[in-house]
C-alpha positions as CSV (number, residue, x, y, z in Angstrom):
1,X,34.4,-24.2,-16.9
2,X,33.8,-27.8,-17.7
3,X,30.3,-29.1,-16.6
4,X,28.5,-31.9,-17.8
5,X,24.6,-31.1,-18.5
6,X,22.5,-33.8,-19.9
7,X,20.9,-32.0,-22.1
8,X,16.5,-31.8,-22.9
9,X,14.9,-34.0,-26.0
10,X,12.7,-30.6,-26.6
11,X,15.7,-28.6,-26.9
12,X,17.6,-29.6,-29.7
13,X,17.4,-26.5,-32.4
14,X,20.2,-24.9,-33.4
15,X,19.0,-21.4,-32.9
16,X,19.3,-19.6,-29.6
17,X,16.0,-17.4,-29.2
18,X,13.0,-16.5,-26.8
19,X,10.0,-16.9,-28.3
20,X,7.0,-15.2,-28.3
21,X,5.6,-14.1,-24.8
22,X,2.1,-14.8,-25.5
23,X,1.8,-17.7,-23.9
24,X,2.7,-16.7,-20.1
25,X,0.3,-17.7,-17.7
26,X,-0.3,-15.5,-14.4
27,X,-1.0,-16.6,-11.1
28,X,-2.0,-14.5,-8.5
29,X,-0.4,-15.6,-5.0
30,X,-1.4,-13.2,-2.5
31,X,-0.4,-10.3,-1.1
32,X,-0.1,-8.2,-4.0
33,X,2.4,-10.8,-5.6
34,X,2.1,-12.9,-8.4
35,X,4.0,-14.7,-10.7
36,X,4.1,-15.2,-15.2
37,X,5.5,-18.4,-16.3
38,X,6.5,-20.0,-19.3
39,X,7.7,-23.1,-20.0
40,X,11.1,-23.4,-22.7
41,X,10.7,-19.9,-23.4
42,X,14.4,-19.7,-24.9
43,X,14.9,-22.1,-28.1
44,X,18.5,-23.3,-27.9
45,X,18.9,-23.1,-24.0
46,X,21.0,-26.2,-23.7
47,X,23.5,-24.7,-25.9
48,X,23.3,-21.2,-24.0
49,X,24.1,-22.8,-21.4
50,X,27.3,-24.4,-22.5
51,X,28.3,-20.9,-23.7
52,X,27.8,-19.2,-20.5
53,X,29.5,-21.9,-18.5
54,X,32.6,-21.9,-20.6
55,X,32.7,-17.9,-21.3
56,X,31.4,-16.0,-18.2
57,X,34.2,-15.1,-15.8
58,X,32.2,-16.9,-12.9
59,X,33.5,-16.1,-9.3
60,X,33.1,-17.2,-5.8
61,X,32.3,-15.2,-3.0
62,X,32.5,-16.0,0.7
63,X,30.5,-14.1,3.4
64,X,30.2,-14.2,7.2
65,X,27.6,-16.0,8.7
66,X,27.4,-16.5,12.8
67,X,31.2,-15.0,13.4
68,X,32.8,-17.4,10.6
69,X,33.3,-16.6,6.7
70,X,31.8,-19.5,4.6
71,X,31.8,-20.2,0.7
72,X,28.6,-18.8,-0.8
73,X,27.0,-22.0,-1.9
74,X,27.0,-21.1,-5.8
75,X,29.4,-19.5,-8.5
76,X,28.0,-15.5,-9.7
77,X,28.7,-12.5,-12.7
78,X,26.4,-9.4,-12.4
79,X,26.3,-7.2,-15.4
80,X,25.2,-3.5,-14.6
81,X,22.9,-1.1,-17.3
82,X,26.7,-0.3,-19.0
83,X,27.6,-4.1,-19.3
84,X,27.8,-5.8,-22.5
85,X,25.9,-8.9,-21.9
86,X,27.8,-12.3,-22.2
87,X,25.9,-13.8,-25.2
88,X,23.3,-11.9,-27.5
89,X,20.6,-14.4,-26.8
90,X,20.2,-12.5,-23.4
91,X,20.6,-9.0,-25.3
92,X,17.4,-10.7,-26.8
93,X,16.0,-12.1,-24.2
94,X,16.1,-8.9,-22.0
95,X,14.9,-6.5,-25.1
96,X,11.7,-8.8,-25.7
97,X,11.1,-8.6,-21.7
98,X,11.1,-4.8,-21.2
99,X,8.8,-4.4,-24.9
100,X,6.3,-6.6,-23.3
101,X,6.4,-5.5,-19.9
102,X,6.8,-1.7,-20.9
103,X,3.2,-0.3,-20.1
104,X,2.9,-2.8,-16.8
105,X,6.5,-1.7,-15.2
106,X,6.7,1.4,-16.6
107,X,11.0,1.1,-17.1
108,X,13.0,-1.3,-18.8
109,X,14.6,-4.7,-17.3
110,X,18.3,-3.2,-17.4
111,X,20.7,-5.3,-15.0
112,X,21.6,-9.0,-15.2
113,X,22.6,-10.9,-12.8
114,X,24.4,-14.5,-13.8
115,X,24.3,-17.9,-11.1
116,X,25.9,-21.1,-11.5
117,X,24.3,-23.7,-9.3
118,X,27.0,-26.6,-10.1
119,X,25.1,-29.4,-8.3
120,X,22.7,-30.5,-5.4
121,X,25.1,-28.6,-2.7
122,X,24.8,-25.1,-4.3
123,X,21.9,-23.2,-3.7
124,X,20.1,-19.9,-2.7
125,X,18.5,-19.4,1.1
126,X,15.1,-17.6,1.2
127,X,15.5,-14.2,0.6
128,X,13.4,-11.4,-1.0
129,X,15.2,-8.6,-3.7
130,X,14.7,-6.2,-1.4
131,X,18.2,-4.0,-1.9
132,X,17.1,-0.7,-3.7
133,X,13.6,-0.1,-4.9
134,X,12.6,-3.3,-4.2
135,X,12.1,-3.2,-0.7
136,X,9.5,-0.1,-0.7
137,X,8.0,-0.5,-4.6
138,X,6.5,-3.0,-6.8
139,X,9.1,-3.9,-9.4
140,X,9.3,-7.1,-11.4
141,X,12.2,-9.7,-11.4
142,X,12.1,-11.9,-14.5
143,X,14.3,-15.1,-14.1
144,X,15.6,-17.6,-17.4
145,X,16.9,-20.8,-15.8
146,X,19.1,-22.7,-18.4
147,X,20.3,-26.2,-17.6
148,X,19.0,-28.7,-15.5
149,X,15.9,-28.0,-13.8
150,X,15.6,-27.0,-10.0
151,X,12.9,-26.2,-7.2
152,X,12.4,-23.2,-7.1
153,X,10.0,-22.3,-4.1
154,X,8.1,-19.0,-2.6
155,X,6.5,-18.3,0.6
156,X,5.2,-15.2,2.5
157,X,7.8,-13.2,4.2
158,X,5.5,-14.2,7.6
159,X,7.4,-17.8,7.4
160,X,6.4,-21.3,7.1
161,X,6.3,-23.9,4.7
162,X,6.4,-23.4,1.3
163,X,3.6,-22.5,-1.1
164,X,4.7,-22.5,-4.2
165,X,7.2,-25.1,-5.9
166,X,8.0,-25.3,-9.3
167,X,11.3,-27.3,-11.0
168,X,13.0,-24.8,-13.6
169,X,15.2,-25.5,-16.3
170,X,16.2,-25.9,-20.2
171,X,14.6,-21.9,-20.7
172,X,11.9,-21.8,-18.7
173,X,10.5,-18.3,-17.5
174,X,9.3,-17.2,-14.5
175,X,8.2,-13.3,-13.9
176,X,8.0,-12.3,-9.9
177,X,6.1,-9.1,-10.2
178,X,3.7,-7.0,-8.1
179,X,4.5,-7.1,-4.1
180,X,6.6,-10.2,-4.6
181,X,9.9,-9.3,-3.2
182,X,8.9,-7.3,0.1
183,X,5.4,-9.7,0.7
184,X,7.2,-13.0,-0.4
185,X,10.9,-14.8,0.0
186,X,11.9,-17.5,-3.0
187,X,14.7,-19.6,-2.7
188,X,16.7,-22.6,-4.3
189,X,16.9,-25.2,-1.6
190,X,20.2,-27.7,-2.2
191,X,19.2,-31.5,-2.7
192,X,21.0,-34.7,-1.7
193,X,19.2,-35.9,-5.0
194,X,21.5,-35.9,-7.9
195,X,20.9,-33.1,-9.9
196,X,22.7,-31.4,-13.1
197,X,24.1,-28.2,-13.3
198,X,21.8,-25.3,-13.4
199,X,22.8,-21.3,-14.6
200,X,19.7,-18.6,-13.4
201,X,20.1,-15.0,-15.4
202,X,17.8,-12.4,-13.2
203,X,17.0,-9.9,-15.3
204,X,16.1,-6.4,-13.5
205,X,15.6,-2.7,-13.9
206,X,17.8,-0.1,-12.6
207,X,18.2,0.0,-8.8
208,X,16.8,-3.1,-8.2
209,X,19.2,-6.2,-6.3
């Protein structure tokens, strides 16, 4: 697929890598939720990017919403715990995740799921990953966003306005774990702003959508 992404002055390498996780910062948000983040965690994202956008068989899925089927605002590829992954930065990227989250979650991050957000009119509606096991346990759900950056914002399943906001992009990392997906809902609201093209990879372990 043929996107234009303009891409970050900090990511220029050559290399496509995560770094080190040592510099995640925690935040607890209540509820028994919190969230790790860490800014340009993946060296080379820009160029990632381009790879996954050209390579990945990206599809579109329609559902129905209020007795009419509508395009689901954003392009998807899921890879299940037999997939090969579509570039080995993410083999990477998902191998350094489970190491350092091995004593906290007690399983490996297995799954990944792929999103192409193409512009401001694509995005996600609040929503919690609550098929499986994460609708009854405490799991974690570690997101890379490659690309340009967009909102992404959480609030408590209870409703109102949002209480966290944070723009993600070029290989930043954000790490939903405790309660988070049964206590909170996080979304990707669309923008009339003009906005780049944006891919998310969720990595999660087994039995968790």
């Amino acid at each position: 697929m043929a996107v234009h992404l303009q891409n970050s002055l900090f990511d220029q390498e050559d290399e496509i890598a995560p770094r080190p996780l040592d510099g995640l910062r925690r935040t607890d948000i209540g509820l028994g939720a919190w969230i790790d983040v860490l800014p340009q965690w993946l060296v080379g994202a820009d160029a990632l990017f381009e790879a996954l956008a050209r390579d990945v068989e990206w599809r579109a899925e329609q559902r129905v919403m209020y007795e009419r089927t509508v395009e689901v605002p954003r392009l998807l590829s899921f890879f299940g715990d037999r997939d090969a992954l579509p570039h080995p930065a993410l083999d990477a990227a998902r191998s350094a995740l489970s190491r350092h989250y091995a004593a906290e979650l007690g399983e490996p991050f297995t799954t990944a799921g792929l999103c192409f957000y193409r512009d401001g009119r694509d995005g996600v509606a609040w929503h919690g990953d609550t098929i499986g096991r994460g609708g009854t346990e405490d799991t974690m759900v570690a997101i890379v966003s490659l690309g340009a950056p967009r909102n992404l914002v959480l609030r408590p399943r209870s409703g109102g306005p949002a209480a966290v906001r944070m723009p993600l992009g070029h290989g930043d990392l954000i790490v939903m774990g405790g309660s988070c997906q049964r206590s909170w809902e996080h979304a990707i609201p669309k923008t009339a702003r003009p906005v780049g093209p944006r891919i998310s990879v969720q990595f999660r372990p087994r039995g968790v959508r």
